[in-house]
C-alpha positions in Angstrom: 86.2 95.5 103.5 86.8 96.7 99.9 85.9 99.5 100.2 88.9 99.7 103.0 91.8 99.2 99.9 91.4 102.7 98.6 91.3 104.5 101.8 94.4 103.0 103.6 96.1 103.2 100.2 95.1 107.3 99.9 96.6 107.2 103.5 99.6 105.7 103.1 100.2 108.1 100.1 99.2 111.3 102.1 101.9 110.0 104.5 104.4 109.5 102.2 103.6 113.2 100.8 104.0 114.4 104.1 107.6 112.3 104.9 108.8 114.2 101.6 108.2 117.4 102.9 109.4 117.0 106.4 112.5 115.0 104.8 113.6 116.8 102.0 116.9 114.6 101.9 115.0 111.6 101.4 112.9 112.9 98.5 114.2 110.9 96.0 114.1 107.4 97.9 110.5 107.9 98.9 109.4 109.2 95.5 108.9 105.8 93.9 107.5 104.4 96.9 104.9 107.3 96.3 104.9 106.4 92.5 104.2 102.7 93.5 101.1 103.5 95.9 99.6 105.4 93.3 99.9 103.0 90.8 98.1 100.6 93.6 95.3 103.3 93.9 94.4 103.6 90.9 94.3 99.7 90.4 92.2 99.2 93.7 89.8 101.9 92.8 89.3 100.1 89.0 88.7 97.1 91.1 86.1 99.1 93.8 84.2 100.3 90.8 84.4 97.1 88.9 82.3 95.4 92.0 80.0 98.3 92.6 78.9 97.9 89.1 78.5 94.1 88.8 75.4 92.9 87.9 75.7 90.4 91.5 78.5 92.5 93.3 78.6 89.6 96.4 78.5 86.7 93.6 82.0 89.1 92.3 83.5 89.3 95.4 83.0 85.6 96.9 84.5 84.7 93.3 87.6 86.6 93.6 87.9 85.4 96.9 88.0 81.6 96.6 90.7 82.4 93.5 92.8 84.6 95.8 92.7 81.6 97.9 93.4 79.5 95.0 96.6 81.5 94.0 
């Protein structure tokens, strides 16, 4: 599941590239979306590795569930 976050987030900013190209009229309002998902990459993939090297990546994970379900 997380390591889903990085690859629908690399997706959706491949789209975007491609919407720029095939709208060049719309460039500039789907630049900082494209700005934005990046931004969200680069956090998600911080997170991914994060986990990956926990000393009890599961104990992590259950953890920032229950506060995600907290918040």
């Amino acid at each position: 599941m997380v390591e889903m976050i990085p690859v629908a987030e690399a997706a959706g900013f491949t789209a975007g590239c491609l919407a720029i190209h095939a709208a060049q009229d719309w460039a500039e309002a789907l630049t900082p979306l494209l700005a934005y998902l990046v931004f969200a990459l680069a956090v998600c993939l911080m997170i991914v590795a994060g986990i990956q090297h926990a000393s009890d990546p599961e104990q992590l994970v259950a953890m920032m569930t229950q506060a995600m379900a907290t918040y």
